[in-house]
Phi, psi and omega in degrees: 000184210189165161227124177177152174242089186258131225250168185270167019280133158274350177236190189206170194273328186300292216068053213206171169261074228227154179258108179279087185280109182296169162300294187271052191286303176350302177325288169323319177276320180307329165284326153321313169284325187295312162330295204285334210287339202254355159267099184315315176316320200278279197293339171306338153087347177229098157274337208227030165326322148298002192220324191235047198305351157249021167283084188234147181248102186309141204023026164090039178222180178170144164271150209298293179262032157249007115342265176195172208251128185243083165273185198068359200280165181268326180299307170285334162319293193285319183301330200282312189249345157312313211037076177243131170269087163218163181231158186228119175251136175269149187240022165165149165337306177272147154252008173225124194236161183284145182281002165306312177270006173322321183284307134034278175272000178285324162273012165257353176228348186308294183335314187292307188276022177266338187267342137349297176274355191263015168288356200282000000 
């Protein structure tokens, strides 16, 4: 896991890790900063620095494959084939987190995801 919002291409012609620039990359970010902007963590861009300590996302987004490289992914799938706009957001570090901290995380993303929708 991860705190981020990641936008398409998640792959490349290489298949190497590298920044895939959609046709609507513009699009893509801006829904992507409307999210990380209302989660602080997220946009500080180094959430999980114990577990990943050369990981940084600039404001708390990255395009998918200059992350790492998905081919096949669904998210370019749906842009491709679709015209579907979708993005995958990691919402924390664990990816199975106890359900004790669930509220946790409900206070650290509602914002993000209201502010998400009013992109529509």
């Amino acid at each position: 896991g991860s705190l981020v919002v990641n936008y398409p291409f998640d792959d490349d012609e290489q298949g190497v890790a590298i920044y895939s620039k959609s046709p609507d990359d513009a699009v893509f970010q801006q829904l992507a900063l409307s999210y990380s902007k209302e989660n602080t963590k997220m946009y500080q861009g180094s959430p999980c620095k114990d577990m990943y300590p050369n990981e940084y996302f600039p404001h708390g987004i990255t395009n998918g494959a200059q992350w790492y490289n998905v081919p096949g992914g669904m998210q370019d799938w749906n842009y491709l084939n679709t015209n579907c706009f979708e993005v995958t957001i990691e919402l924390g570090c664990v990816k199975y987190p106890k359900a004790e901290e669930l509220p946790k995380y409900w206070e650290q993303n509602h914002r993000s995801l209201l502010q998400f929708m009013k992109q529509v």
